[in-house]
N, C-alpha and C positions, 0 to 999 in steps of 0.2 A: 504494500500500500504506500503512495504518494505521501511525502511532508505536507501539509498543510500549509499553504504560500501566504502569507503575509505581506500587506505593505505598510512598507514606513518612511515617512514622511516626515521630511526637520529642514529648516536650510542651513542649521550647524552641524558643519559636517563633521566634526569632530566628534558632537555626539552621536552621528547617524552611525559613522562607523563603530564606535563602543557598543552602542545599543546593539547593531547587528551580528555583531562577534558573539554577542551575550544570549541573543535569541535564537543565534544557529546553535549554540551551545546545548540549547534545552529543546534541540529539534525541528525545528521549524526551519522553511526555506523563504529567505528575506526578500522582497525585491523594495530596492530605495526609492526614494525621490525628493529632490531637494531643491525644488518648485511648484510652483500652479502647475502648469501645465504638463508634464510628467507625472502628479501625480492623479489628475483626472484621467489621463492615457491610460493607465493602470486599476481604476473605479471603473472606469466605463470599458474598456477592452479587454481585462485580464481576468480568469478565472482563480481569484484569492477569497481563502476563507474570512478574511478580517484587514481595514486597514486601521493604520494610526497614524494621525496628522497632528502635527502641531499647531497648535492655537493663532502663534503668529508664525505662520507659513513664507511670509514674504520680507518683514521686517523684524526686529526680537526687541529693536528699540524705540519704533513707532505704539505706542499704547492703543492706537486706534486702529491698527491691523488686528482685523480678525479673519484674516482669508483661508487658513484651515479650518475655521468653524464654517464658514462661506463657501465653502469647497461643501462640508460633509452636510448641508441644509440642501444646496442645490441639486445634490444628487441620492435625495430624500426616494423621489419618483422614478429615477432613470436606474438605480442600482441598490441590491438587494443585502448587500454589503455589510455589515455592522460593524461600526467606526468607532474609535477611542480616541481621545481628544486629549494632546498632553498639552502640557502647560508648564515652565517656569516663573508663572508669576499669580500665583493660588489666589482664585477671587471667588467668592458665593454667586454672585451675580454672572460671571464667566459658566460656572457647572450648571446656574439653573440656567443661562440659555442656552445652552447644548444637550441638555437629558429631560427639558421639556416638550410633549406630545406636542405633532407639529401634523404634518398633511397623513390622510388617514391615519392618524391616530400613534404613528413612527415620531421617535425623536430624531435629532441629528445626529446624535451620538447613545450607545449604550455606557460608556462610562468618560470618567473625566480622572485622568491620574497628573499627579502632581511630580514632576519632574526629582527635584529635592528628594522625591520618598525612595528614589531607589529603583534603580532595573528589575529587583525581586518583583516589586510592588507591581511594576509595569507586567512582569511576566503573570502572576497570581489573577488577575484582573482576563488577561487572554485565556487562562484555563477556564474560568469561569465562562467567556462567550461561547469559546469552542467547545460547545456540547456536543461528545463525540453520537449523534443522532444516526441509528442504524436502520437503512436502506434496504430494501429490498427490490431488484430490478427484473419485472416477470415480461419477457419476450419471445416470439417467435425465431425460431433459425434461422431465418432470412433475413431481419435486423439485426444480427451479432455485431456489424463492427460501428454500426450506429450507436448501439446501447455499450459497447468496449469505451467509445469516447466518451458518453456519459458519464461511467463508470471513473474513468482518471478527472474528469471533469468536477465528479462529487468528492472525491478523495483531495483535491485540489483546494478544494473551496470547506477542508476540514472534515470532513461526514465520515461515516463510516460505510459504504455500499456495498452491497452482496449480490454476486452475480454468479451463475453455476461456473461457467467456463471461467473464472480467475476467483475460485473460491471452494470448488470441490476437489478435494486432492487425489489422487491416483487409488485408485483402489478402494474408496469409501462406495457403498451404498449410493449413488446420486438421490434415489427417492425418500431415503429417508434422511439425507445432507438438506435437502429442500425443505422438506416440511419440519426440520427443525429449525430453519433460518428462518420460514415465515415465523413460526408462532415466537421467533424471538426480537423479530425487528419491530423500529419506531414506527415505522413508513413503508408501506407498500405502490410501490409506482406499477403501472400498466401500462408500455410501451404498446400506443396500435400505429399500425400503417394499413396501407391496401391489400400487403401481401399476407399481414397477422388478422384482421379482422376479421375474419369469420371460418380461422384457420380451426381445425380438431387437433386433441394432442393431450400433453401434458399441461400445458399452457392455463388449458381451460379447469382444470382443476385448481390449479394454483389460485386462481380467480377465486373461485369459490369456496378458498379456504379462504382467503381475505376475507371474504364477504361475511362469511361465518365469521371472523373475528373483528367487524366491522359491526355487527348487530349488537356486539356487546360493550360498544364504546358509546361515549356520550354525544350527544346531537351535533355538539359545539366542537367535536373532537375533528381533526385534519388526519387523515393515517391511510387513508387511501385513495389516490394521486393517479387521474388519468391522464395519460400524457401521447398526444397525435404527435407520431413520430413526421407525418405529413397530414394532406388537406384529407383525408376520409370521414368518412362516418361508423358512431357507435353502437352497434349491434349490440349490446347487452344492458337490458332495460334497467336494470339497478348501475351500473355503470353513467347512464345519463342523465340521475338524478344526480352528480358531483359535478361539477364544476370542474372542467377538461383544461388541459395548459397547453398549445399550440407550439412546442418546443421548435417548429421549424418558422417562427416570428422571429422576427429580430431578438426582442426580447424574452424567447421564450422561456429561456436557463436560466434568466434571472425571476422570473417570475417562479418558475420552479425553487429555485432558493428562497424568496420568498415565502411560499407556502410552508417547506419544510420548515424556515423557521417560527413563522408565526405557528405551526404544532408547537414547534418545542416552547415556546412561549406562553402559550395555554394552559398545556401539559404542569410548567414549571407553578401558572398561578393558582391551581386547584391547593 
């Protein structure tokens, strides 16, 4: 499984590279940036579990720079991302505008850490985002290397994904490798296409062990995730009562991150 890619965001480079040495350390694979414009290149284009920007992105001795919080607002809507907001100059008023409810109901940031407190501090704070949320990815044969890229895509962006083909080992059982991965993951996704939808097989049982463990979740609950691998249509009538994610949209994988994490979200406020 893939490091979880990170980005981070400072225009001190001195501390960019500290911090980076410190967070490769404890596993994670870094990518920097030590401007606007590089590090929206990396929110909006790159497949990272978490970014972190700095407060003042542009300046560190303009007081009226706040273009990493202005960075992590604007891309409230366009990226699914969840952002950490560091800061060396600890203000009340700086944390509550960054971790205040803002367009549907997202803030700009999930946390605000305080530079002075320590790279631990900074690292304790990314464990807590990166809820390692375990995936389930149910496809037909003929999307394999579509759903391969999903696969490094979700590992990417932190998750935990379970796929047969890069998760059942040589000589196990497959059928009963599968239906212990269903009944043990967060999230079950349903990759359709043209060539899966109204395919017979094993497939379709899979289906309806989700469904079965779909009945005994709560209304409010996220856990099973249809997902058009292209433009078709959904043949299975409980299937089209969810709310489907058009993965071949622009934004489709972000929207899919999205969903998984507004689950994990939910889940955490019960």
């Amino acid at each position: 499984m893939s490091q979880p890619t990170i980005l981070l965001a400072d225009n001190d480079l001195d501390f960019l590279g500290i911090a980076k040495e410190f967070l490769e350390g404890k596993g994670y694979k870094i990518l920097t940036a030590s401007d606007i414009s590089k590090a929206r290149h990396i929110i909006e284009g790159k497949n990272i579990a978490l970014a972190i920007l700095d407060y003042r992105l542009t300046d560190d001795t303009d007081e009226r720079d706040k273009s990493g919080l202005k960075l992590a607002k604007e891309t409230i809507r366009t990226s699914a991302i969840p952002k950490i907001i560091l800061t060396q100059f600890p203000n009340y008023k700086y944390a509550r505008d960054a971790l205040q409810p803002r367009q549907g109901g997202y803030s700009a940031a999930i946390d605000f850490v305080v530079k002075q407190d320590g790279l631990e501090i900074l690292s304790q704070s990314i464990q807590r985002v990166l809820i390692k949320a375990k995936i389930f990815l149910c496809y037909a044969r003929p999307d394999e290397e579509h759903v391969r890229r999903m696969f490094n895509a979700l590992s990417a962006a932190g998750f935990d994904p379970w796929m047969d083909q890069m998760c059942i080992i040589g000589g196990e059982n497959w059928e009963i490798a599968i239906r212990k991965a269903i009944r043990e993951v967060d999230f079950f996704v349903v990759c359709i296409s043209k060539q899966s939808v109204n395919r017979r097989g094993f497939v379709q049982k899979e289906i309806q062990m989700a469904l079965n463990i779909w009945d005994e979740k709560l209304d409010s609950d996220i856990y099973l995730i249809p997902v058009r691998l292209e433009d078709c249509n959904l043949t299975n009538e409980r299937l089209c009562e969810l709310q489907w994610i058009n993965l071949f949209h622009k934004n489709g994988f972000h929207e899919l991150l999205h969903a998984i994490r507004t689950g994990i979200q939910r889940y955490s406020n019960l």
